[in-house]
N, C-alpha and C positions, 0 to 999 in steps of 0.2 A: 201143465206147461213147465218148459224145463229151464225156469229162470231162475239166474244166480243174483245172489245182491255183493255190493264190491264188501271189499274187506275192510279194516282200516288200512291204512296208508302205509306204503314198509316206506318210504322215505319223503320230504319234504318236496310240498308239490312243487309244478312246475306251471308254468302259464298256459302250455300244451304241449302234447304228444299227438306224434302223426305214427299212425299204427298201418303197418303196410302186411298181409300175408306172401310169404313166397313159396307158392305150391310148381316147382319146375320151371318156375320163368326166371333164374337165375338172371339173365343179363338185362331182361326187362324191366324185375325189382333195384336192381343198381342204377340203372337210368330212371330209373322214377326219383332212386335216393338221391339221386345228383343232383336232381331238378327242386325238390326238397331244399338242401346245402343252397344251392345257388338262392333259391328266395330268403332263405334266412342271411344271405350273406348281405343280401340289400336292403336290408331293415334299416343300416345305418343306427341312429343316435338312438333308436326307439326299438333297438334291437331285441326278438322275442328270445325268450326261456323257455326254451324247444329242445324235445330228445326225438328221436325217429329210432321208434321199437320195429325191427324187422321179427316175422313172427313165421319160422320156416317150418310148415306143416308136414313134416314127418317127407321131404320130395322124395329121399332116397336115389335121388339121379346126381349128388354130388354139389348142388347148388347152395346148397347152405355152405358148404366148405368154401364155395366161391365167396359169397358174400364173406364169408367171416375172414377172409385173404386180403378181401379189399378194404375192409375196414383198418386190419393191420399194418396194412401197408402203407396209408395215409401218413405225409411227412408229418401233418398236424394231427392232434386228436380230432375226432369229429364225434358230433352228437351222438351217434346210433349204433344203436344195441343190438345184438342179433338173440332172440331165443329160440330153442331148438325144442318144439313142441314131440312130447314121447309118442301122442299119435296123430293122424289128420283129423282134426277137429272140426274140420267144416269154415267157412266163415263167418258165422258166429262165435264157435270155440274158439277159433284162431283171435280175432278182434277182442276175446272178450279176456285171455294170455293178456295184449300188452295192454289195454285197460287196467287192468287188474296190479299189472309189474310197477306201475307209476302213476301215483296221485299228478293231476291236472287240473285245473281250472277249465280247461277244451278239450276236447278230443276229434282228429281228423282222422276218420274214417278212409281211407285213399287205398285203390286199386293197383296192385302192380302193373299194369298197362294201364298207368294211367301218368300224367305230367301237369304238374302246378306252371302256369304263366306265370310270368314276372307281378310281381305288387299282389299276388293270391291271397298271400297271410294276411299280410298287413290290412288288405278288403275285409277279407270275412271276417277277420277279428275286430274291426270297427264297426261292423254293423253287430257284431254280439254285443258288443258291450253298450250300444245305443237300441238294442231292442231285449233287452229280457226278460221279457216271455217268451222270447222265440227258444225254444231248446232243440231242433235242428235250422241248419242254413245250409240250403243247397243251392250251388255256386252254379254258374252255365259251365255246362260241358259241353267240350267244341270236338268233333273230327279234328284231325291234325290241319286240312287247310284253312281253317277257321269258321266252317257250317255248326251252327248249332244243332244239337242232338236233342231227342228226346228227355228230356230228365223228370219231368214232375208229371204226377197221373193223379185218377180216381179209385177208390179201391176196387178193386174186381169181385162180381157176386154174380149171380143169377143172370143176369139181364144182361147183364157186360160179355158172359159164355154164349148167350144166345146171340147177340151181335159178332165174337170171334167165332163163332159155327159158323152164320150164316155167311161172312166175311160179302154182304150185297149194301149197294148204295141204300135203296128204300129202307132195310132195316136198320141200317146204320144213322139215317137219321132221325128214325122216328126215334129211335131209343139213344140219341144224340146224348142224354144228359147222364148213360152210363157208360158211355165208350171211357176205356179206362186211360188211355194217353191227351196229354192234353195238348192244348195248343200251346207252341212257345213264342215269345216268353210267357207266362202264365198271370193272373191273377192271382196274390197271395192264399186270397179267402176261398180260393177253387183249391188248392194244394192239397192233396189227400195223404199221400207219401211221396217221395221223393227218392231218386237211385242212390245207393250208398258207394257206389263209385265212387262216390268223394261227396262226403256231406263232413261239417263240422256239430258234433253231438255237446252239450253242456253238462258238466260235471252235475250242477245240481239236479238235471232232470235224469240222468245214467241213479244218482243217488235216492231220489224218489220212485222212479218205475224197475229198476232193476237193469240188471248187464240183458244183452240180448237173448233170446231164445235157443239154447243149443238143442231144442226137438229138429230145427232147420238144420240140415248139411248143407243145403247152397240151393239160392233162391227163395224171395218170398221173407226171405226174414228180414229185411227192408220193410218190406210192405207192413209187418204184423208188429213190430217196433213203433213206425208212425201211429199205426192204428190203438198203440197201448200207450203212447203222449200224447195223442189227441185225446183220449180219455180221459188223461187227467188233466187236460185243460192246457197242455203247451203246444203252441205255433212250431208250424213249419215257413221259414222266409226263405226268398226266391235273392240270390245276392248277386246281379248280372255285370257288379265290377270284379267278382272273383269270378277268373276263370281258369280249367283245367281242357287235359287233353284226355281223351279215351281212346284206346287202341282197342275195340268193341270186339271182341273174342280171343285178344290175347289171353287172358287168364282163364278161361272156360271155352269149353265147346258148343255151349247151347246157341249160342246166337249164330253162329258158321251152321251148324246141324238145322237149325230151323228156316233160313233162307234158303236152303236147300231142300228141304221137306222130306226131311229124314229124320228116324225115328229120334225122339232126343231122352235122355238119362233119366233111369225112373226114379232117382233121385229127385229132377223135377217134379213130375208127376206128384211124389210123396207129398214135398213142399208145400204142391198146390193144396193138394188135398186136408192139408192139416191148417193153411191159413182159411181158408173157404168153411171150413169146419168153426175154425174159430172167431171167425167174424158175421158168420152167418148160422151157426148150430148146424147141427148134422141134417137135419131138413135142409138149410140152404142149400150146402154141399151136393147133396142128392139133386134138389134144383137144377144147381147151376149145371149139375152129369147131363139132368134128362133136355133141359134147356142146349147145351151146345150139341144134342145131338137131333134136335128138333132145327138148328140152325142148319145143321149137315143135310137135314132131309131140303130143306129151304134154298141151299147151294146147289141142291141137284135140282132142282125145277126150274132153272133159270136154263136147261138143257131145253126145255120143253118153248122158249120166245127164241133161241137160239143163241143164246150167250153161254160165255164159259161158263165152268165149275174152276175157281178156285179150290187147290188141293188144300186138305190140311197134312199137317206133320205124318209122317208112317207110323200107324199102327194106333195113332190118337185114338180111333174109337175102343180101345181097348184099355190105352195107357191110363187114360183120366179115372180109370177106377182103381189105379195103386191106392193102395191105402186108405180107400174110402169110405172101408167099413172097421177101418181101427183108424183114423185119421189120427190120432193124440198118441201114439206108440214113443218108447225114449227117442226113436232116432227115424230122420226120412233118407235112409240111405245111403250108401258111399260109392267115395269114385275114385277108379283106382289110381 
């Protein structure tokens, strides 16, 4: 596994750091940072000790110059730092840069498409400090019109592949109790992982389990994070007064790619196959392969009462085996 432990601390913590990657989304990570500014600006009297690490993964399309213009420009100083990573780190490498740049008591995790609502801080930071054992908190994430999204699941294995193959009501409910998305709002004690879209991470628990996984380039190392502090015994809470926005495929392709069922980046694929590996041994893995393709065969015989076939993604039967027989390799792939 390719986990870092932090360093000591190059400067005097801080209450929290909200660590944003901007991979091309130039105008989207500025409106996220603005959204940022604006909640710290209404703290008022109990104002936090906040920096916003912008962490620009190598875009090479010019966006980091943007940000770093907007920053200069400001009549006032403002919190946030821009670092210009020498390569694309993935989102692990990238999150684990400003981690790493500035000691914290918190760390927010936040998507450049993505936007804090008003009183977001001030929420998730009272219920840290009123549950500690919780070492993540994951906020509701809303659509912009205000629909809650999917955010807290079960971890994906075997059984969870053979219900996404078989994508049919009857198997879906029999094997109900590993369908990996949950219902919202959730049960705390159901919470298996949570989307790092915006979760708030605790200094002491980054300090005991380690920075995240850079084996992961993108995707999935959400999932294998939760799965390594539930290990050691720290809570994931569900915080439905903090809430965020997600602009759901601005900063990635895969979610746009896969509504459309087109092939999606075998970088995915990798991800999958190295958390599946690691939560379930190289047997699960193999599993969960022959499992969603036994789901696949289960999709086609609903041809035979007259009902559709739900497609999977192009080329899925082929993809799910990236990296399946080296799942633990230094790296799952890059994207250009």
């Amino acid at each position: 596994m390719t986990v870092k432990r932090l360093p000591m601390p190059p400067s005097p913590p801080r209450k929290l750091v909200v660590s944003i990657i901007n991979f091309r989304t130039g105008p989207l990570t500025l409106n996220c940072v603005r959204s940022v500014l604006a909640d710290l600006d209404g703290t008022g009297a109990d104002r936090i000790d906040a920096e916003i690490i912008v962490v620009d993964n190598r875009s090479g399309d010019g966006s980091d110059a943007l940000i770093a213009d907007w920053i200069a420009a400001q009549p006032q100083p403002v919190p946030v730092r821009l670092i210009r990573s020498a390569t694309n780190a993935g989102f692990s490498g990238g999150h684990n840069q400003a981690i790493a740049a500035q000691a914290a008591e918190f760390y927010l995790v936040l998507n450049s498409d993505a936007l804090l609502r008003p009183g977001f801080l001030s929420s998730i930071l009272a219920a840290a400090q009123m549950q500690p054992a919780a070492g993540l908190l994951a906020p509701r994430i809303e659509y912009e019109d205000g629909r809650q999204q999917t955010s807290c699941f079960r971890f994906p294995g075997p059984f969870s592949e053979l219900v996404r193959g078989a994508n049919s009501g009857p198997v879906t409910r029999f094997f109900a109790r590993h369908v990996v998305a949950l219902d919202m709002p959730p049960e705390n004690q159901k919470i298996e992982w949570a989307s790092f879209a915006c979760i708030l991470l605790r200094r002491s628990m980054i300090d005991a389990i380690g920075l995240m996984d850079e084996g992961y380039f993108l995707y999935f190392e959400d999932t294998e994070y939760c799965l390594r502090a539930r290990k050691a015994g720290w809570r994931i809470t569900y915080v439905p007064d903090a809430r965020a926005v997600h602009f759901r495929g601005g900063s990635g392709p895969v979610k746009a790619l896969s509504a459309a069922r087109k092939g999606l980046p075998a970088y995915f694929y990798a991800s999958r196959s190295r958390f599946l590996c690691q939560a379930h041994g190289r047997a699960g893995l193999l599993a969960a392969n022959l499992l969603w393709c036994l789901g696949r065969v289960i999709a086609h015989l609903r041809r035979l009462v007259g009902k559709p076939v739900f497609p999977s993604n192009q080329n899925e039967m082929r993809d799910i085996w990236i990296n399946a027989f080296a799942p633990l390799g230094t790296s799952s792939g890059k994207a250009d």
